[in-house]
C-alpha positions in Angstrom: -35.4 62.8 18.6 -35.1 62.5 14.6 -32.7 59.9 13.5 -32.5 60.8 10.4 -28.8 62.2 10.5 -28.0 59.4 12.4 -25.2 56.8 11.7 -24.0 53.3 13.1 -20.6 54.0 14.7 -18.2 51.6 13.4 -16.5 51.3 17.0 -19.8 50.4 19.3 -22.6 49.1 17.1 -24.7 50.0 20.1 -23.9 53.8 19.4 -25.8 56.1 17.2 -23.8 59.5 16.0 -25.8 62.1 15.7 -24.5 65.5 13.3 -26.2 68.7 14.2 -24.3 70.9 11.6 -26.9 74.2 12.9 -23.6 74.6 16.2 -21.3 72.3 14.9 -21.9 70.2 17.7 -21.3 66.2 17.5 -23.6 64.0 20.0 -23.1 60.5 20.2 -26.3 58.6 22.2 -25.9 55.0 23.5 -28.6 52.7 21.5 -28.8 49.1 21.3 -28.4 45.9 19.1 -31.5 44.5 20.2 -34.5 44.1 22.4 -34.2 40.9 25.1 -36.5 38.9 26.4 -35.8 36.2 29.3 -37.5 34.3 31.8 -36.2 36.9 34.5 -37.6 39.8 32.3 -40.0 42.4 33.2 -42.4 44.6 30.9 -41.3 47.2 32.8 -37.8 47.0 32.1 -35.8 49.0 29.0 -35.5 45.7 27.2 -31.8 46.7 26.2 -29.6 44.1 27.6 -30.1 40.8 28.8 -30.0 42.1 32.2 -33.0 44.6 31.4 -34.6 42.5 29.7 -38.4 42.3 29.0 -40.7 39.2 29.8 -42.2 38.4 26.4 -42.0 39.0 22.2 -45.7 41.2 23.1 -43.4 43.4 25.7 -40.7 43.4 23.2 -42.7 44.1 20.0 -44.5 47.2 22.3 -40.8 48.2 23.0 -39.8 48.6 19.3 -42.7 50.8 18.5 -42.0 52.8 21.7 -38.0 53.4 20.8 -38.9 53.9 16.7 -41.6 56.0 17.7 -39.2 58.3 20.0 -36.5 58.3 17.3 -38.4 58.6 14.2 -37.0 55.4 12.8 -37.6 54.4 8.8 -36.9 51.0 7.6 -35.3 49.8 10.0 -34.8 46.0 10.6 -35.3 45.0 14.1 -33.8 42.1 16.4 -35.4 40.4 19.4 -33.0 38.2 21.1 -34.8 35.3 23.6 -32.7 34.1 26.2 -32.9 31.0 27.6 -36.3 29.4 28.2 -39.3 31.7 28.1 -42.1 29.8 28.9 -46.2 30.3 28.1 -47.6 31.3 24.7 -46.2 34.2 22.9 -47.2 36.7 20.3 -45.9 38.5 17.6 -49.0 40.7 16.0 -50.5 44.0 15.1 -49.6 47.0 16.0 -46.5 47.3 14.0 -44.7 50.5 14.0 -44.7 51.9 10.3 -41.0 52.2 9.9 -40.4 48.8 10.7 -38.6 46.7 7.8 -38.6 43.4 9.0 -38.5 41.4 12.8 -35.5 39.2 13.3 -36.2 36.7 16.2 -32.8 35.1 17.6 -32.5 32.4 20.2 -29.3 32.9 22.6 -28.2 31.0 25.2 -30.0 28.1 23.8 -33.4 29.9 23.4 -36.7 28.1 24.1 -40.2 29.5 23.2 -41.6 26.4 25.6 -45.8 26.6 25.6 -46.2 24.7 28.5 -49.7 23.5 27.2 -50.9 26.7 27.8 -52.0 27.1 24.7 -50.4 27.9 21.1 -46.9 28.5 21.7 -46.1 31.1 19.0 -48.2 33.3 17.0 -47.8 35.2 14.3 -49.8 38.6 13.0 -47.1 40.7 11.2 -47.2 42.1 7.5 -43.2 43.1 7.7 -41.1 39.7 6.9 -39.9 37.8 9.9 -37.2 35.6 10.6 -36.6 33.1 13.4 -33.2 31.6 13.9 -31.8 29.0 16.2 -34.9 28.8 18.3 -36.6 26.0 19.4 -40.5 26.3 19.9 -42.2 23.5 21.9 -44.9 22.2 24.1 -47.7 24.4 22.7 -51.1 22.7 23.0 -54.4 23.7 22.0 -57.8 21.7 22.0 -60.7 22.1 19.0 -58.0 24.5 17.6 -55.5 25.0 14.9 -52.1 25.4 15.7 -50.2 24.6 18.5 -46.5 25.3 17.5 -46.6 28.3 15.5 -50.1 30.0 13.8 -50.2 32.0 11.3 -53.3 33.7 11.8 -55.1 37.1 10.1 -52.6 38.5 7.6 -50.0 37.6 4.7 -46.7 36.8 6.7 -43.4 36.4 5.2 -42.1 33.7 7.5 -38.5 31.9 7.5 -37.5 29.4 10.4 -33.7 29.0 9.9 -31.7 26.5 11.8 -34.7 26.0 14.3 -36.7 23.0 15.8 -40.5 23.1 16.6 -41.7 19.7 18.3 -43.5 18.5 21.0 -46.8 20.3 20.1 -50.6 18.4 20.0 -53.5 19.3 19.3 -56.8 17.8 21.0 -59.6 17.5 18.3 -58.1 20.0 15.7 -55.5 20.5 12.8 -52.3 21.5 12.4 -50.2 20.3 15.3 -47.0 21.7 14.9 -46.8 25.0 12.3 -50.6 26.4 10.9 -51.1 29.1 8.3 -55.0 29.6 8.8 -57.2 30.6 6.0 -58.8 32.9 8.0 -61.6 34.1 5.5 -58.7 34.4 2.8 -56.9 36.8 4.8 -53.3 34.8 4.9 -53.6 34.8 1.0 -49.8 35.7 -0.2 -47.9 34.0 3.2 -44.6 33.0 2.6 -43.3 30.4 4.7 -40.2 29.0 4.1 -38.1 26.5 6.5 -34.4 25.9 6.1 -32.6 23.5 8.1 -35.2 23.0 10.1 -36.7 20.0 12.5 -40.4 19.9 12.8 -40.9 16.6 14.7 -43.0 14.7 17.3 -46.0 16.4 17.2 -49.6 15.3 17.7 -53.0 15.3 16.6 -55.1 13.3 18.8 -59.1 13.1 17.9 -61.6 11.0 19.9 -65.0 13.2 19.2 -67.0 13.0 16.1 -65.0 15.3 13.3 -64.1 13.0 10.8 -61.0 14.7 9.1 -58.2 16.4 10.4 -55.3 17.1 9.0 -51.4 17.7 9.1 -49.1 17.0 12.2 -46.4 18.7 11.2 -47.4 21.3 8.9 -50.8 22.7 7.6 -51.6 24.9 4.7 -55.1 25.6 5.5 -57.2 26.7 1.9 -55.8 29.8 1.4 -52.7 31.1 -1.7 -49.6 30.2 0.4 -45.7 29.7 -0.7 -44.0 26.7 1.3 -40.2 26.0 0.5 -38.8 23.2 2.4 -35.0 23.4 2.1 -31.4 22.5 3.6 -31.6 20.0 6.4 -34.3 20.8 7.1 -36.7 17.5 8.1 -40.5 16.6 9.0 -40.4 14.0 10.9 -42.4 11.4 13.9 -45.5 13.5 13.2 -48.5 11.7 14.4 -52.4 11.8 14.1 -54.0 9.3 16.8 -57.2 8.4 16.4 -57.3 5.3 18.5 -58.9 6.6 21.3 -62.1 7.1 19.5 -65.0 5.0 20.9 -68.7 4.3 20.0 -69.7 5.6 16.4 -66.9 7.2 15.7 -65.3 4.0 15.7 -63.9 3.1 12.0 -65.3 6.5 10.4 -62.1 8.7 10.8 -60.5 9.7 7.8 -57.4 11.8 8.2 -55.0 13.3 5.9 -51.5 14.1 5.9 -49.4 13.2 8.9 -46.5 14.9 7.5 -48.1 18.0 5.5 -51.4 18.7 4.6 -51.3 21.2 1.8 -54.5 23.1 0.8 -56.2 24.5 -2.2 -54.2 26.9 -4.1 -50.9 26.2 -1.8 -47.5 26.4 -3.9 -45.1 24.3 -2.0 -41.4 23.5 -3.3 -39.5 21.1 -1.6 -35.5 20.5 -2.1 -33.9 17.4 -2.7 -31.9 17.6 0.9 -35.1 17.7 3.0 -36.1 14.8 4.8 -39.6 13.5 5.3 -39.7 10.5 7.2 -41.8 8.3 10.4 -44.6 10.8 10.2 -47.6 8.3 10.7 -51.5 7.8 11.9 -53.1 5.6 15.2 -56.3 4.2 13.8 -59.6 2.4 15.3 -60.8 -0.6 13.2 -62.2 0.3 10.0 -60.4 4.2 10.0 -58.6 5.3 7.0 -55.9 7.3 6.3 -54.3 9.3 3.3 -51.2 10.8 2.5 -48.5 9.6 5.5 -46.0 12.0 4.2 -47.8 14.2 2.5 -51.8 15.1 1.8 -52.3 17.7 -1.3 -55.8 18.9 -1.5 -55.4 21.7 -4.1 -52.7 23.9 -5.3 -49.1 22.7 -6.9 -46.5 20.8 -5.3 -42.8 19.9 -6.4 -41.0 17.1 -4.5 -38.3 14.3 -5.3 -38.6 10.8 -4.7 -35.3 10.7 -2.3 -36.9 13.2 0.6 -39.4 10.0 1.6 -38.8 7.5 4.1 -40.7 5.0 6.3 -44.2 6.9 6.5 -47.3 5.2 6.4 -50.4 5.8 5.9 -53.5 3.4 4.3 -53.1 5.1 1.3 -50.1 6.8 0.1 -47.1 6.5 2.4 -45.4 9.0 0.3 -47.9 11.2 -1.2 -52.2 11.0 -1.3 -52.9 13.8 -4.2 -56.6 14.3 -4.0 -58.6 15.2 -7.6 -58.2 18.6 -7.3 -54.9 19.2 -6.8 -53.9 21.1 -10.4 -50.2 20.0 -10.6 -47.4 17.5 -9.0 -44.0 17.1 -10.3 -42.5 14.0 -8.4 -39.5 13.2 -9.0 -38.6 15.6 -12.5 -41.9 14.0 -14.0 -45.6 15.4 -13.8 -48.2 12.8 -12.5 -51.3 12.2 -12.4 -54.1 13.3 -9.8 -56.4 11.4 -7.5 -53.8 8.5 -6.4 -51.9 7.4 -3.6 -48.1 7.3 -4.0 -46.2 4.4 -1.7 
C-alpha cells in the first residue's frame, strides 16, 4: 500500500485517509499513534495498543520497518511508547528503515527501562535523531565494559533525554557507569547528546583489578568529536568511583578521573547555568588519587558556570581537573588556564 496520498484525519489521529481519484473512491484504514512495548508484550503481537503490545524497543524497532516498509512511508517520525516496567537490556540499533525521520521514545504509565544487571540497560545504534522522554533507565550493569545505563556505541547519534532519570547503574572494572558515547575507532565522531531536565544519579564504578584509570560515573565522552549540552533541571549527581576494594599492588596506584563527567579529547560540552552538579565523589585505598570530582576534561572545549558545583570531591579539583590538553574552558564568563585543578 503507497501512502503517499495519505492524510492524518483530524477526527481519529489513528486514521489514515486514503484518495484514490482513478474511481472516486474514498478509503479510510485504521493506523496507529505508536508502537507499545510492555512487560506483558509479545514479539509476535501487532505492537499497536497497549494491549498488543510487543516485548521489547528490538521488537518494536523490527515493527516500524515492517509497517513503513508495507506503506511506503517517507520521513516519517516514529513513537515507541514503554509501558510500565520492561525489564532486561534493550536495544535500539541498525537496521533502520530509510524513511524513518527520527524515533521518539516515551515512557507511560511510569515507564521503566530496568537492566536488572543483565547487562547494559539501553543501547543506542541509530543515525536518525532520537528522543527519550519521561523514562527512567536503571539497574544496567556491566563488568570490564563501558556503559551500563545508556551506550552509545558504532555511529553518530543525535540523542536528547528530556524529563528522564538514569540511575542505579555500575560498572565492575570499566568506564562510564551511567551514560557512554564510545569512541569506537572514531565512529561516534558528530554524536549529539543533549540532556534536559534530566537526573543522572547514583551510579557506580567499582575497580579492584589492576587498570589504573577509569573514568566518569555519571557521564563519559570517550575520545571521539561529541556535542554535550547539559540544560534545564537537569542534575549529575551521587556518582561514585570506588576503588577501595583494591588489595595487594594495586593498593595506592589508582588514579581516576571524573566522578561527575569525564569529557574526552575533542568533546564540545555546554553546560547551563540551571544544571546541578553536586555529591559526585571517589572511594580510595591509601595512597590513590583522584582528579576532577565534578568534572575531568581531557581534551576538547568546555563552558560551565561557577553556580552548577556543589559538595564534590575529589584529591584534586572538586569542581573541575582540566588536564594540559584540554584547548579551551570558559568558567564562569572568563577563559582559564589549563593543567589545574579547580576546588
Amino acid at each position: 500500500m503507497n501512502a503517499e496520498n495519505a492524510l492524518l484525519s483530524e477526527e481519529d489521529p489513528m486514521q489514515f485517509t486514503f484518495d484514490m481519484p482513478a474511481d472516486d473512491v474514498e478509503v479510510t484504514t485504521t493506523f496507529f499513534d505508536a508502537i507499545y512495548v510492555s512487560a506483558s508484550g509479545n514479539s509476535g503481537n501487532d505492537g499497536l495498543s497497549e494491549a498488543t503490545a510487543v516485548d521489547s524497543l528490538a521488537s518494536a524497532i523490527r515493527k516500524i520497518n515492517d509497517i513503513g516498509n508495507e506503506l511506503s512511508l517517507e520521513n516519517f517520525d516514529w513513537t515507541i511508547k514503554v509501558c510500565g516496567t520492561v525489564t532486561g537490556a534493550q536495544t535500539v540499533v541498525y537496521p533502520m528503515l530509510s524513511g524513518t525521520a527520527s524515533v521518539t521514545i516515551v515512557g507511560v504509565n511510569d515507564g521503566i527501562i530496568d537492566g536488572n544487571e543483565a547487562g547494559t540497560a539501553l543501547t543506542i545504534n541509530l543515525t536518525v535523531p532520537v528522543t527519550i522522554k519521561n523514562l527512567t533507565i536503571q539497574n544496567g550493569k556491566t563488568s570490564s565494559n563501558n556503559g551500563a545505563g545508556i551506550l552509545i556505541t558504532g555511529a553518530p547519534v543525535n540523542l536528547t533525554l528530556d524529563s528522564c532519570v538514569v540511575k542505579n547503574n555500575s560498572v565492575e572494572n570499566g568506564s562510564g557507569a551511567e551514560i557512554c558515547v564510545e569512541y569506537n575507532g572514531g565512529r561516534t565522531a558528530g554524536t549529539k547528546l543533549t540532556l534536559n531536565n534530566t537526573e543522572v544519579s547514583s551510579n557506580t564504578i567499582t575497580h579492584d583489578d589492576f587498570v589504573f584509570t577509569y573514568s566518569g560515573a555519571g557521564i563519559m565522552i570517550e575520545n571521539s568529536a561529541v556535542e554535550l549540552t547539559l540544560k534545564g533541571a537537569s542534575v549529575i549527581k551521587d556518582n561514585i568511583i570506588d576503588c577501595s576494594g583494591r588489595s595487594g599492588a594495586g593498593m595506592g596506584s589508582e588514579t581516576p578521573n571524573g566522578a561527575g563527567l569525564f569529557l574526552g579529547n575533542r568533546a564540545t560540552t555546554t553546560i547551563e547555568e540551571s544544571v546541578s552538579i553536586e555529591n559526585n565523589s571517589f572511594r580510595l585505598t591509601s595512597g590513590g588519587v583522584s582528579y576532577g570530582g565534578g568534572i575531568y576534561i581531557s581534551g576538547g572545549t568546555l563552558t560551565v558556570p561557577v553556580s552548577v558545583f556543589t559538595n564534590n570531591v575529589a584529591v584534586y579539583g572538586n569542581k573541575i581537573y582540566i588536564s594540559p590538553q584540554s584547548s579551551s574552558v570558559v568558567y564562569n564568563g572568563e577563559s582559564i588556564s589549563i593543567d589545574r585543578p579547580v576546588n
